[in-house]
C-alpha positions in Angstrom: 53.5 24.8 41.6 53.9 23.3 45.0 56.3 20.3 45.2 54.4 16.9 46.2 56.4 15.2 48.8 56.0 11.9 49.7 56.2 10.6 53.5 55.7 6.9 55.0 51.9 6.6 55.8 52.3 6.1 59.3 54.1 9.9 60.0 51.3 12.2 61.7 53.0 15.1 59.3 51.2 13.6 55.9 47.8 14.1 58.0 48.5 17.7 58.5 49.8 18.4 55.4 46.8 17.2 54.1 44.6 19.0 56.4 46.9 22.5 55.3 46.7 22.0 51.8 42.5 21.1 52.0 42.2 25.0 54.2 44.3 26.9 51.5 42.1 25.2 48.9 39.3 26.5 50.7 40.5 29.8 50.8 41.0 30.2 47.4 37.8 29.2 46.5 36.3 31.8 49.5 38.4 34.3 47.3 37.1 33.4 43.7 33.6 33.0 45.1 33.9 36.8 46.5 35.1 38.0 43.3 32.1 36.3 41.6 30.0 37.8 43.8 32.0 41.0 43.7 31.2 40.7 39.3 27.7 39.9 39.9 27.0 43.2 42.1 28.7 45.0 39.3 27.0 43.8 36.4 24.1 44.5 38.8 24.6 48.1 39.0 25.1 48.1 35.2 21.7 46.6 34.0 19.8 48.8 36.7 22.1 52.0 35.5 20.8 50.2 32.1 17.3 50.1 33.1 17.2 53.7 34.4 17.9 54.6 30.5 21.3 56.1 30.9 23.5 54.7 28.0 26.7 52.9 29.0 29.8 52.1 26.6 30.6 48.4 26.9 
């Protein structure tokens, strides 16, 4: 877990710390939302492989 750090207000560094930490938050949550997407197509291809009436263990 990432350490907080604590800086005087007026230090431009605390603004760009913020600003790094807000774009790898974004990232990961780019990354989750492709690995949701990434499930849905899957469970896609299942209930049309379903549909089709070929059996599936699950």
């Amino acid at each position: 877990m990432p350490k907080k750090i604590e800086r005087d207000a007026s230090d431009g560094t605390l603004e760009q710390e913020l600003q790094r930490e807000r774009r790898e938050h974004a990232l990961i949550d780019e990354e989750k939302l492709g690995m949701d997407e990434l499930e849905e197509e899957r469970l896609r291809r299942e209930l049309a492989s379903d549909d089709d009436g070929s059996t599936t263990k699950k």
